[in-house]
N, C-alpha and C positions, 0 to 999 in steps of 0.2 A: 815233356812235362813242365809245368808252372807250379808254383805255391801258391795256390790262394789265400794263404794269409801268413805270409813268410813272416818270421822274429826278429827278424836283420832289416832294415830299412835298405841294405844294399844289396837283398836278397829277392827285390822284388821284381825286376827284370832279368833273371838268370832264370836257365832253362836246364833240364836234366834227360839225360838218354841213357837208354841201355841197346847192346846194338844188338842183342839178340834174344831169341825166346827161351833159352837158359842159359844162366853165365852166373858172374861173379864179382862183374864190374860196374860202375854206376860210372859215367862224364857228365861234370858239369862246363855249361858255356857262361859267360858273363850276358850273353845279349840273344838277341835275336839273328841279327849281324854275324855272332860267331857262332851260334850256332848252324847258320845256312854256312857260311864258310868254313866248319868243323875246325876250328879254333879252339880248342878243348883248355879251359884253365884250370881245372882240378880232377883228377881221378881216383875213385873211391876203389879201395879192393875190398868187395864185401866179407865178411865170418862165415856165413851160410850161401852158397848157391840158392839165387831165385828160379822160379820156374814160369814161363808167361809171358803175357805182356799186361796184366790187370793191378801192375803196380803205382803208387802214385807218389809225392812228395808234397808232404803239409805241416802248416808251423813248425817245420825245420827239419823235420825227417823223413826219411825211408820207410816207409809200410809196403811189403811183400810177401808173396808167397815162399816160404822154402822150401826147395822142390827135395819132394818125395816121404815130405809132411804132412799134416793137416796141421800148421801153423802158419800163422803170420808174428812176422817180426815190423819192431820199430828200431829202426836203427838211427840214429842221429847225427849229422852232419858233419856238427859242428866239433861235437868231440870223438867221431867217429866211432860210438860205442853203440852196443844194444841196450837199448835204454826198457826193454819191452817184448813182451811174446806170451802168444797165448795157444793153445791149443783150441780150435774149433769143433766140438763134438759132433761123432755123425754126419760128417765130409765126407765126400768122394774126395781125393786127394791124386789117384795115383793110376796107372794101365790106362785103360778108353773110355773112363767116367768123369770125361770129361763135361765143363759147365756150357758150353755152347755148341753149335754143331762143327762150326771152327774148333780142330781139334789145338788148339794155344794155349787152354786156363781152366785150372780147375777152381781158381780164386780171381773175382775180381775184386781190387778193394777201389770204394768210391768216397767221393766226399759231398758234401752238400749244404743247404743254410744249417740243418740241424747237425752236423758234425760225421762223424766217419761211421763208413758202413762197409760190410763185405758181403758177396754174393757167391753163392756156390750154389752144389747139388750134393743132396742128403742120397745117407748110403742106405738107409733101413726105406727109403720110400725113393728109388733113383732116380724118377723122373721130376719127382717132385721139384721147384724153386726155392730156395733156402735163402733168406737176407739175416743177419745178426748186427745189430746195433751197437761201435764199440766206444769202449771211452778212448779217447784219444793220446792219452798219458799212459796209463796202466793198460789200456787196452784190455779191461775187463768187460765182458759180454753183458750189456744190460738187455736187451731184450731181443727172443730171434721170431719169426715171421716162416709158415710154413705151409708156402703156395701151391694149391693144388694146378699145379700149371708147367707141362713138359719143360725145363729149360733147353732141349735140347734140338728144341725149335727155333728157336734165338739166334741170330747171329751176332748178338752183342746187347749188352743194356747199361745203364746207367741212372744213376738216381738224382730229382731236381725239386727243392720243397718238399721231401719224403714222398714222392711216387716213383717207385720205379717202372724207368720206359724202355722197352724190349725194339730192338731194329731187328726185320722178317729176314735182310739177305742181308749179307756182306760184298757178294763177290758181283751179285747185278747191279747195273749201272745207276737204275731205276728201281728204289725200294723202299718201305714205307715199315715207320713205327704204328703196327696194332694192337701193342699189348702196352698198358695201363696200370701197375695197379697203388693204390693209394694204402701205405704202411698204416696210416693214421687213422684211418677209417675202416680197413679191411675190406674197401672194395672193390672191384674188378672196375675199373674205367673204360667207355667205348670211345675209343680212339684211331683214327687213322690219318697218320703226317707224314706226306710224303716227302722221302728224303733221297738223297744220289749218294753214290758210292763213285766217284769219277774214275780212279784210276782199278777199280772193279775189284779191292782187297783190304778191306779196310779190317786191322786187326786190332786196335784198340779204339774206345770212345772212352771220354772221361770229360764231367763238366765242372766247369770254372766256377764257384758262386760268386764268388768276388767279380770278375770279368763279366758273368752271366753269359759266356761262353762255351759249346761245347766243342772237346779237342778231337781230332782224330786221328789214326797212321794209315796212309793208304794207299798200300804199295812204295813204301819211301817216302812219302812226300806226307808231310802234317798239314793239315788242314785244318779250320776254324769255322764252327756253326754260330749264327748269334742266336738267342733265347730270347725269345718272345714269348711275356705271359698276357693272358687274359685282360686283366684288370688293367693295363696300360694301354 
């Protein structure tokens, strides 16, 4: 993980990992360089167990799931505290309600030009798509989105200029984003971008809006999408 809009001007090429899909740990690397070399210069020992891989780090903290929640916490870097937590109403959180067919997350939290968002799946409608719009300080839920659309078809999504874009497979070589849909507008987008999964397990996506990059883990190894919009 990267910061897209790190608070530290020397925060802007550090990198963050968690080496498993539950724990309690956060390493940070200074570079890239250390990071490929696991050169670890700081280790965080979280307050709460995360659960996932749909956690991110932005303007200087920790936003995750805490497993066996329906919350997401902000935990802060720099003074290592929870600065932030909210309860999500009406989550699946917990057993095999899970958010993508990838059994990894029940939360993904993403970020974007307009600010931070989380993705799940609602327990009173389970197949239903759930997005909620949060504030990034207080992490108070302004506004939530309630898609009539399986998420459990998905094998991952991520949000870019307020649409969230759904990727079909993970684990095939050869797989393509056809799901679309536009928060701002409320409507279903027709879409089909074909995308590769190289090493055939890619268990997190997350995009950069700063970099206009999207991130991904696949099978060990991170890799980098670029973004290309329309208008350019």
């Amino acid at each position: 993980m990267k910061d897209p809009m790190p608070r530290r001007k020397n925060d802007a090429n550090k990198y963050w990992f968690t080496r498993h899909f539950v724990g309690a740990q956060l390493f940070e690397y200074d570079s890239l360089a250390s990071f490929r070399d696991d050169r670890v210069s700081r280790r965080y020992v979280l307050p709460f167990i995360y659960d996932g891989t749909g956690h991110l780090v932005y303007q200087g903290s920790f936003y995750y799931h805490r497993s066996g929640m329906s919350e997401i916490i902000r935990y802060d870097l720099a003074s290592e505290q929870i600065l932030a937590k909210v309860t999500i109403p009406g989550a699946a959180f917990s057993g095999d309600q899970f958010l993508y067919k990838t059994n990894y997350n029940f939360f993904d939290v993403a970020v974007d030009e307009n600010g931070l968002w989380v993705i799940y799946g609602g327990l009173e409608h389970p197949n239903d798509l759930m997005v909620a719009k949060l504030n990034p300080e207080t992490l108070g839920i302004q506004r939530v989105w309630n898609i009539t659309y399986n998420h459990r078809d998905l094998g991952n999504a991520f949000i870019v200029c307020g649409i969230i874009y759904g990727l079909r497979d993970v684990y095939e070589k050869h797989s393509h984003i056809d799901f679309a849909f536009d928060l701002y507008k409320n409507e279903l987008l027709d879409v089909k971008i074909p995308m590769t999964n190289p090493y055939e397990m890619t268990n997190m996506l997350a995009y950069n809006p700063y970099e206009k990059l999207l991130y991904s883990w696949d099978r060990g190894n991170q890799l980098t999408y670029p973004i290309l919009f329309a208008h350019q």
